[in-house]
C-alpha positions as CSV (number, residue, x, y, z in Angstrom):
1,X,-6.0,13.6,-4.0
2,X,-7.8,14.4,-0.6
3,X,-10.9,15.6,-2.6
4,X,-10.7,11.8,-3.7
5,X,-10.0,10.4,-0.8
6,X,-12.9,12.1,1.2
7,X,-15.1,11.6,-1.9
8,X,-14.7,8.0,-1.4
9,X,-15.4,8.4,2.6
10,X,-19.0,9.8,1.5
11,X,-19.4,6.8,-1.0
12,X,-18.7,4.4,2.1
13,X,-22.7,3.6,3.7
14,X,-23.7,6.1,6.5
15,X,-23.8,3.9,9.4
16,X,-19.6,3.0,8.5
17,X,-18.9,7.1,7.7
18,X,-20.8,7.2,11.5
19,X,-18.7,4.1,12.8
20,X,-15.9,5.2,11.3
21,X,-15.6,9.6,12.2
22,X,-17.8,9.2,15.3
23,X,-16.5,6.2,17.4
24,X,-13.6,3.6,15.7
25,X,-11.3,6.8,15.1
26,X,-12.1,8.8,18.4
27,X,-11.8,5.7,20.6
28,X,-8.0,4.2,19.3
29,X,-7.0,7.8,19.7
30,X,-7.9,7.8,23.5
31,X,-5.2,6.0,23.9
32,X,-2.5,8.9,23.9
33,X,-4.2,10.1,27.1
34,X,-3.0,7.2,28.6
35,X,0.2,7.1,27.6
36,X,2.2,7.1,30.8
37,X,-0.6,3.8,32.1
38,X,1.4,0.7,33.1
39,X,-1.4,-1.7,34.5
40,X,-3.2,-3.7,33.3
41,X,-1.2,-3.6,30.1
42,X,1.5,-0.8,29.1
43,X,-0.2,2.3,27.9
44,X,2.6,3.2,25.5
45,X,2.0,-0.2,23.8
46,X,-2.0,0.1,23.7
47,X,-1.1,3.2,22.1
48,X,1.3,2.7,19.3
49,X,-0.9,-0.2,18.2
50,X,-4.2,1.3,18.2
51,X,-2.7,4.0,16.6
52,X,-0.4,2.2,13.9
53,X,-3.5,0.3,13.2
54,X,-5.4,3.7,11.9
55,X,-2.0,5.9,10.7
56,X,-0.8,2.4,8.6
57,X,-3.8,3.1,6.4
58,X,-2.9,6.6,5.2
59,X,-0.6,5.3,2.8
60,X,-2.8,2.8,1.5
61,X,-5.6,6.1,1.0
62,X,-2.9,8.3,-0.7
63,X,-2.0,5.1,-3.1
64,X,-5.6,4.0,-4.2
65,X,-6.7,7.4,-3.9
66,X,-9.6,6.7,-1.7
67,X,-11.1,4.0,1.5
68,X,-11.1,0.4,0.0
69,X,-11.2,-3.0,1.5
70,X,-7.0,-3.0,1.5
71,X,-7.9,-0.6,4.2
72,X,-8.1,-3.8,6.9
73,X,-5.2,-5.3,6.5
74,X,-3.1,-2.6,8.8
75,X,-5.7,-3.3,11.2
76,X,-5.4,-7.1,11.0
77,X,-1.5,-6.5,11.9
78,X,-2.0,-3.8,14.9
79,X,-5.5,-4.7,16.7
80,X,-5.4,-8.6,16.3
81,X,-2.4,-8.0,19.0
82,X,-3.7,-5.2,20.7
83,X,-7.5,-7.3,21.2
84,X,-5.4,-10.2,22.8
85,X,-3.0,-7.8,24.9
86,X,-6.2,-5.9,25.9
87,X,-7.7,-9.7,26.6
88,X,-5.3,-10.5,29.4
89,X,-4.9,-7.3,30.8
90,X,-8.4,-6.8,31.6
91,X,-8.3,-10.1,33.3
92,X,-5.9,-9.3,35.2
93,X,-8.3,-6.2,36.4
94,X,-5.8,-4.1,38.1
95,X,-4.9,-0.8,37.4
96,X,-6.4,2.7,37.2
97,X,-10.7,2.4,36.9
98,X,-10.5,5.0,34.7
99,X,-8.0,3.5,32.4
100,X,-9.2,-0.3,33.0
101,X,-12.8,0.8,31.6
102,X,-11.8,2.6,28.6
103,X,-9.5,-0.7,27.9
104,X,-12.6,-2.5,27.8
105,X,-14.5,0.0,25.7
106,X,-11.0,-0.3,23.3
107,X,-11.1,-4.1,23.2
108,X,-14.8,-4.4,22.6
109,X,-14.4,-1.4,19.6
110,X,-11.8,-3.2,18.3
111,X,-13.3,-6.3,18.4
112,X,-16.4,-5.1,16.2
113,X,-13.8,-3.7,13.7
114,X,-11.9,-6.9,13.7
115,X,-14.9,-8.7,12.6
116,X,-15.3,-6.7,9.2
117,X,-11.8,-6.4,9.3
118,X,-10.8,-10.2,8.8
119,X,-14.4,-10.3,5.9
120,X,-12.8,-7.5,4.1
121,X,-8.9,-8.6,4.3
122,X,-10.2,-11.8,2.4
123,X,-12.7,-10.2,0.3
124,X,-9.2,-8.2,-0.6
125,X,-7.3,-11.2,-0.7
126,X,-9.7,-12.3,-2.9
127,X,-9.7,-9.7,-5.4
128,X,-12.0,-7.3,-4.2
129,X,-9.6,-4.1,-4.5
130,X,-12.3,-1.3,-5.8
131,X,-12.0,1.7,-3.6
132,X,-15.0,3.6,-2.5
């Protein structure tokens, strides 16, 4: 199964395997570092859902066996939350530099993957359900 499943991660175009291993994954995990954060917006809570947002998919890659479109759906469900918590928080601009400018650098990640996110959820929706 994970010979499957990271066979179908090499199928998936360079630049997403880059997008995807380099920056989307690396970024949402930042989060545990700030953990204990409470301004702008609670660190516990930018945590669990950027981190829901990614774990929420393994089931759906041990299922189909592979990365697919039904991969965007979790993400639809955590980020579209965490994007407009992230939103007022960072106008708000108080807090931490440290921790305000990586909430930026979350909501503008997670804003790019939001936007092939909500394609893919209706290409899903739509019956697109091959797997990589």
């Amino acid at each position: 199964m994970l010979n499957d499943i990271m066979a179908s991660f090499f199928r998936l175009p360079r630049w997403v395997q880059v997008w995807m291993f380099l920056w989307l994954v690396p970024v949402n995990l930042v989060s545990l570092w700030f953990w204990n954060e409470t301004a702008p917006v609670s660190g516990m809570w930018v945590a669990v859902l950027a981190n829901l947002g990614m774990a929420a998919n393994l089931p759906i890659m041990i299922a189909t066996r592979g990365m697919g479109k039904a991969m965007s759906l979790p993400h639809l469900v955590f980020w579209t939350p965490l994007v407009v918590m992230l939103g007022f928080g960072l106008v708000a601009g108080d807090g931490p530099a440290a921790y305000r400018n990586y909430l930026a650098i979350l909501w503008v990640t997670n804003v790019v993957s939001l936007s092939f996110d909500y394609k893919d959820a209706l290409e899903w929706w739509r019956g697109a359900r091959d797997v990589a």
